[in-house]
C-alpha positions as a Markdown table, in Angstrom:
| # | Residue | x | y | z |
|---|---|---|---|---|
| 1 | Unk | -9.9 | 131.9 | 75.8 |
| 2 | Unk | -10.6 | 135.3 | 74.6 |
| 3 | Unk | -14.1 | 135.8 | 76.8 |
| 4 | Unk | -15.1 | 135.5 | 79.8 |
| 5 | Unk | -18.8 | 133.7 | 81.3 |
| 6 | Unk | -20.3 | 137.2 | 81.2 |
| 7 | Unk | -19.5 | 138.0 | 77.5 |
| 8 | Unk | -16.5 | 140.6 | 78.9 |
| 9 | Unk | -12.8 | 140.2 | 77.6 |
| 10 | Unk | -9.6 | 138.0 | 79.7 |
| 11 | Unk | -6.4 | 138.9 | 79.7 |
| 12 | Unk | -5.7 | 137.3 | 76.4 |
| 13 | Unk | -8.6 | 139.3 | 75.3 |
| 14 | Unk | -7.5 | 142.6 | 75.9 |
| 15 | Unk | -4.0 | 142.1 | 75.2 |
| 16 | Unk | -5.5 | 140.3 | 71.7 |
| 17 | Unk | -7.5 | 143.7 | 70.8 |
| 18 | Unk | -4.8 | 146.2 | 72.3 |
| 19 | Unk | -2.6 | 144.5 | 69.5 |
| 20 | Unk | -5.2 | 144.5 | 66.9 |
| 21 | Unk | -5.6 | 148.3 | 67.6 |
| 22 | Unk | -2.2 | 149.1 | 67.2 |
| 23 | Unk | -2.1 | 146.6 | 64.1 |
| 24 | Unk | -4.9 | 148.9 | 62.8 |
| 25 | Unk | -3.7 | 152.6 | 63.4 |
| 26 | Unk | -0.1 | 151.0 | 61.5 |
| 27 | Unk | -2.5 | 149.8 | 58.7 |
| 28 | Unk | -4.7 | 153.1 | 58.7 |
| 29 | Unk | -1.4 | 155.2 | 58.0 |
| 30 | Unk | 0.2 | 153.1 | 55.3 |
| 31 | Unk | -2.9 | 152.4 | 53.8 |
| 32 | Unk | -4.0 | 156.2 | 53.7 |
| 33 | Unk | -0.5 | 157.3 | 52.6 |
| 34 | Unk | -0.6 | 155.6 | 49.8 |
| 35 | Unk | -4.0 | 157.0 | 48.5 |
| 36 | Unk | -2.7 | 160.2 | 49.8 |
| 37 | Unk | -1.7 | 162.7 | 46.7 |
| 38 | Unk | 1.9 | 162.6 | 48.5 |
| 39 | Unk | 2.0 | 158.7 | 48.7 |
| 40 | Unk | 2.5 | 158.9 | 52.3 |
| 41 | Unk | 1.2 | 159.8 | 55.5 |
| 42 | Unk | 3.1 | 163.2 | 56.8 |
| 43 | Unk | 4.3 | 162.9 | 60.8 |
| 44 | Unk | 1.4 | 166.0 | 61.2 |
| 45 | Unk | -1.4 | 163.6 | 60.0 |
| 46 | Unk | -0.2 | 160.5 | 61.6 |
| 47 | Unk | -0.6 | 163.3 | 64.7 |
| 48 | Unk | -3.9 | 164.4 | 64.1 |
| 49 | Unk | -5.4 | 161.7 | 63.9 |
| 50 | Unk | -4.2 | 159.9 | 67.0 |
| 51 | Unk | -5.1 | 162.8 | 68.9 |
| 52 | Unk | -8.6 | 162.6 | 67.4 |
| 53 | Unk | -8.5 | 158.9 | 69.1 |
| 54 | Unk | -7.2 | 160.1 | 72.2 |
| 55 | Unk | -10.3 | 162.9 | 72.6 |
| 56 | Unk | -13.0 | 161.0 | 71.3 |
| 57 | Unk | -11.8 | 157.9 | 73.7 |
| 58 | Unk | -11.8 | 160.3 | 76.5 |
| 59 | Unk | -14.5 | 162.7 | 75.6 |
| 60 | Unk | -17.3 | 159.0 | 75.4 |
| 61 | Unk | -16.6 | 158.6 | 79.2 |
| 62 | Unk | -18.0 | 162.2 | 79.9 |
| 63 | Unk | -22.0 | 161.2 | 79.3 |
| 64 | Unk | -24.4 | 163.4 | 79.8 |
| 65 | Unk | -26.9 | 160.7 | 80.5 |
| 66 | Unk | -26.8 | 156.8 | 79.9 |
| 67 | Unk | -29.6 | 154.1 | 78.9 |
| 68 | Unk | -29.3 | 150.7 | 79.9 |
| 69 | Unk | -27.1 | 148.1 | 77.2 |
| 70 | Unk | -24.2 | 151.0 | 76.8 |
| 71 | Unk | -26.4 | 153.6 | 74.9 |
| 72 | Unk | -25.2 | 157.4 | 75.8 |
| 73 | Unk | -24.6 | 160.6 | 75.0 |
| 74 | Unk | -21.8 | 161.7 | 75.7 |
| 75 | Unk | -19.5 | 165.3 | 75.1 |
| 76 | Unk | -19.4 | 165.1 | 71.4 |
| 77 | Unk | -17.0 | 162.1 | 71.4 |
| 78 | Unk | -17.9 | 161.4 | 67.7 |
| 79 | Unk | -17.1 | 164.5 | 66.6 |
| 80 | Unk | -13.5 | 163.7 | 67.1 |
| 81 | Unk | -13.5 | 160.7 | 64.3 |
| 82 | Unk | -15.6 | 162.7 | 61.9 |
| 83 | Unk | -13.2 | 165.7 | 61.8 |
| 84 | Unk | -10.8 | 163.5 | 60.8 |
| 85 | Unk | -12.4 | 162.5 | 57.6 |
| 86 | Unk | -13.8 | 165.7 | 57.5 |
| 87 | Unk | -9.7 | 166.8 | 56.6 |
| 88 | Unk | -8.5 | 164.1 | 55.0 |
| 89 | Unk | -11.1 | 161.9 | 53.5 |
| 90 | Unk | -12.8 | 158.9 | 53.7 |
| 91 | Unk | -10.0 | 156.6 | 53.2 |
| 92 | Unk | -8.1 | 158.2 | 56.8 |
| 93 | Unk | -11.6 | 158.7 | 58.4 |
| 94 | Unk | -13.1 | 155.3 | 57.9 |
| 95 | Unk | -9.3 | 153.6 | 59.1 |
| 96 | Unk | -9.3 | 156.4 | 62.2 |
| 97 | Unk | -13.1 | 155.0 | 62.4 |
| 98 | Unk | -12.2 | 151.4 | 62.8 |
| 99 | Unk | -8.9 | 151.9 | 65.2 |
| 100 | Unk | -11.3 | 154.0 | 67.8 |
| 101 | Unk | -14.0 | 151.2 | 67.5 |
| 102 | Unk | -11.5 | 148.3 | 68.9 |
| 103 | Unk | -10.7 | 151.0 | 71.8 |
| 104 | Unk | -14.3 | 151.1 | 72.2 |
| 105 | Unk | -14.7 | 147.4 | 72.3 |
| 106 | Unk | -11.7 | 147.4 | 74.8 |
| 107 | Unk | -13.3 | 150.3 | 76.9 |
| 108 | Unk | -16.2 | 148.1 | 77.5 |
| 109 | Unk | -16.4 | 144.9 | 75.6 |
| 110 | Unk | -19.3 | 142.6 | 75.0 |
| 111 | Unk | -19.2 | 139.4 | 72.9 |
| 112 | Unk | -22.2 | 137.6 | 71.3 |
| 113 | Unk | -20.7 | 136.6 | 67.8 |
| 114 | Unk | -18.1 | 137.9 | 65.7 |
| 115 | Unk | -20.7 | 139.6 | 63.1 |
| 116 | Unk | -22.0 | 141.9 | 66.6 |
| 117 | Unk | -19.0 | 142.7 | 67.4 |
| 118 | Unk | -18.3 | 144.0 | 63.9 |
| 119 | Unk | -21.7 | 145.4 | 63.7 |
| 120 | Unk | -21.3 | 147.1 | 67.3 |
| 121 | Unk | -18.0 | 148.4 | 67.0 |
| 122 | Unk | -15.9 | 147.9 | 64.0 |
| 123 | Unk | -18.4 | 149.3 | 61.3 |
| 124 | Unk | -20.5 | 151.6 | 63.4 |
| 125 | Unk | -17.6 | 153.6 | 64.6 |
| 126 | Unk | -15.4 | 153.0 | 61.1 |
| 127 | Unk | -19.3 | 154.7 | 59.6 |
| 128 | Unk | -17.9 | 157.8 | 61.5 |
| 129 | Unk | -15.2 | 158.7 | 58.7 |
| 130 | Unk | -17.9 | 158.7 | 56.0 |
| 131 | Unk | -17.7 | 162.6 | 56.4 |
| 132 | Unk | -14.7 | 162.8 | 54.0 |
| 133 | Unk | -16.8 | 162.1 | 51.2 |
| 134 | Unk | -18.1 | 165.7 | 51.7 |
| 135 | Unk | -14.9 | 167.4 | 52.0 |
| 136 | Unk | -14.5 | 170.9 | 50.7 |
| 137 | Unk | -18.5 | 171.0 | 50.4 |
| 138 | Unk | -20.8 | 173.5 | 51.4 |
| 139 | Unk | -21.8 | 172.9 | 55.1 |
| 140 | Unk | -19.6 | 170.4 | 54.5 |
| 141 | Unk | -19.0 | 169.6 | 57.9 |
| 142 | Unk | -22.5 | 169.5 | 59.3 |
| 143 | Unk | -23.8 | 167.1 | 56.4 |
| 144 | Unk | -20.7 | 164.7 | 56.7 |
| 145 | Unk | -21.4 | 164.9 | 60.6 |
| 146 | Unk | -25.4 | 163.9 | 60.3 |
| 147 | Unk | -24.4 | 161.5 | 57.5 |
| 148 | Unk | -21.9 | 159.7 | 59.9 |
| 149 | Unk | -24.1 | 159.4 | 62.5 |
| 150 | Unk | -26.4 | 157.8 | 60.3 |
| 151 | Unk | -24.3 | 155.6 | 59.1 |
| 152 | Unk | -23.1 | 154.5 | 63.0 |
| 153 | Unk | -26.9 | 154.0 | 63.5 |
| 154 | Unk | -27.7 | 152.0 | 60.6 |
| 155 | Unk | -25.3 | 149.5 | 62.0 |
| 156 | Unk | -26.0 | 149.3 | 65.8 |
| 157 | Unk | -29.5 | 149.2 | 64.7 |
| 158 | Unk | -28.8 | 146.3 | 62.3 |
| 159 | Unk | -27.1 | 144.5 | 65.3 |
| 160 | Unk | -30.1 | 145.5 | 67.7 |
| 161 | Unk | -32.3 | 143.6 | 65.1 |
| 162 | Unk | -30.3 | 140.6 | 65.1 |
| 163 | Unk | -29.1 | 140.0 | 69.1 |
| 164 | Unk | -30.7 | 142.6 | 71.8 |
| 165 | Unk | -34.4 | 142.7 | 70.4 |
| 166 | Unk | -35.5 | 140.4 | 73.6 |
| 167 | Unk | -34.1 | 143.0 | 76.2 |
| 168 | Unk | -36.7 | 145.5 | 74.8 |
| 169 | Unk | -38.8 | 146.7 | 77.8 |
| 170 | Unk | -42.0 | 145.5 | 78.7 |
| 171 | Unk | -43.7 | 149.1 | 78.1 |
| 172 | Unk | -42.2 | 149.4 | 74.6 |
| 173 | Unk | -45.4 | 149.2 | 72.8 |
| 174 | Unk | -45.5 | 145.8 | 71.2 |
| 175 | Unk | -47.6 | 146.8 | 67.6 |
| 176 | Unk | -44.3 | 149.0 | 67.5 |
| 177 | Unk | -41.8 | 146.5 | 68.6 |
| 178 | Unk | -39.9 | 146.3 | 64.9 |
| 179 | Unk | -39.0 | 149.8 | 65.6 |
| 180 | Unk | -37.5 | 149.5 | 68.9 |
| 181 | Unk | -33.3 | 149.2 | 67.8 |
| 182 | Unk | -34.1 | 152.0 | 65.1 |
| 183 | Unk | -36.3 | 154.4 | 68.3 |
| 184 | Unk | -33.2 | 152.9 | 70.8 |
| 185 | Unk | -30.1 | 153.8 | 68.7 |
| 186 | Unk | -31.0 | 156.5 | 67.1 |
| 187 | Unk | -32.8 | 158.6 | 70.2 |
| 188 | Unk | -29.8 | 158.5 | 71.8 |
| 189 | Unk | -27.3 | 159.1 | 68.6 |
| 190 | Unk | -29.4 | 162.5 | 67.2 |
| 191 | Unk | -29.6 | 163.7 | 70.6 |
| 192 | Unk | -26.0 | 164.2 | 71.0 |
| 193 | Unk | -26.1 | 165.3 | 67.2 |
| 194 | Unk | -27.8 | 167.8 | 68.1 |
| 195 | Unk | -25.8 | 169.0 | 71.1 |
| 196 | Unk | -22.9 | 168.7 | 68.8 |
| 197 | Unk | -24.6 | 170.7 | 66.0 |
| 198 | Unk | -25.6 | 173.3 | 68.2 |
| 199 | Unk | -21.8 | 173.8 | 69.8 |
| 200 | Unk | -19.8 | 173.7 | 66.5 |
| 201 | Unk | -22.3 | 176.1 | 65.3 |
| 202 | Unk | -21.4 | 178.9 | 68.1 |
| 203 | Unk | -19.2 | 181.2 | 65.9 |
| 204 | Unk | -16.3 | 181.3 | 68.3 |
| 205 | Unk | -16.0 | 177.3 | 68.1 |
| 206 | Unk | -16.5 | 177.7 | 64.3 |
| 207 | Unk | -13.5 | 179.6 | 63.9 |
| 208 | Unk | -11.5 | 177.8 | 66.1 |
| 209 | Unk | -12.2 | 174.8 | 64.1 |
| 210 | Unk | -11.3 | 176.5 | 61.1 |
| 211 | Unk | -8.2 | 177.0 | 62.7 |
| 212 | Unk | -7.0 | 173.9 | 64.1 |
| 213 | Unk | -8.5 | 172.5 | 60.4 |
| 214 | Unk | -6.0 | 174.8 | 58.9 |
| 215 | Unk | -3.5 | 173.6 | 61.3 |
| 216 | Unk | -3.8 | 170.1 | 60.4 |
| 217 | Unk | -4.0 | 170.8 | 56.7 |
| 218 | Unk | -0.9 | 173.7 | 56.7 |
């Protein structure tokens, strides 16, 4: 009902997830409001972070380069999602995290089993918001960033393990084949880490972060 021959979405499918997503950003507010120190959610926040959603949905479809079975890198998409945990903790950016992985799984769906789905898209991108728990730290940003990349690899590589390990290649050395979803997920995540790195690291983009983080706490 929900997916079609070739493991993409129907109509009930989409309009399914578009509901769920919405369902979740609702959820994501009232859920960080109340373990917010105001007991709610300001109108500024609740803006923040859907515009973090809305650049990191539309920053993923500018890849610098693509590998085969939806690995990219793209223009620091995930940046977006960790900024937001970055301000407001891990609560927000673990909710922000999960809303932006059903419009991922929308943007370009694949369906093996409920647990990939979860593992693909749900938890990986919800691994994002981990960076609130280094908030207010030194390099704060930077370690939160690494750390939720991490954490997004851990679980596409967990979900490599389990369904995509027979579309490793032929030339893939075989005495090295239990490292293949670690050496495929993670080549392509620390590469746009490090582009990332690099670019929020230019002091004119520091500051302007600075900025628009003072902006979104103010």
């Amino acid at each position: 009902m929900f997916v079609n021959s070739v493991g993409g979405l129907t109509t009930a499918g989409y309009v399914l997830f578009i509901a769920l997503a919405v369902i979740s950003l609702i959820a994501a507010s009232v859920i960080a409001g109340k373990v917010s120190k105001k007991g709610k959610m300001s109108a500024k926040q609740l803006t923040f972070c859907s515009m973090a959603i809305a650049l990191a949905y539309v920053t993923s479809y500018i890849k610098l380069f693509s590998l085969p079975f939806s690995g990219s890198v793209t223009l620091c998409s995930m940046l977006f999602i960790v900024l937001v945990g970055y301000w407001y903790g891990p609560a927000t950016g673990l909710l922000v995290g999960f809303v932006y992985g059903i419009l991922q799984f929308i943007q370009k769906p694949y369906w093996l089993t409920l647990f990939q789905v979860c593992a693909d898209y749900l938890l990986a991108f919800s691994a994002l918001g981990l960076s609130g728990f280094f908030s207010g730290k030194k390099h704060g940003l930077t370690i939160g960033y690494l750390v939720g990349v991490f954490g997004r690899g851990v679980f596409n590589a967990l979900a490599g393990y389990m369904y995509w390990m027979e579309y490793m290649p032929e030339t893939f050395p075989k005495s090295l084949a239990a490292l293949y979803p670690i050496v495929y997920n993670f080549g392509f995540l620390l590469a746009e880490a490090v582009i990332t790195l690099i670019i929020i690291n230019f002091p004119a983009v520091s500051k302007g972060l600075d900025r628009i983080r003072d902006m979104a706490l103010g």
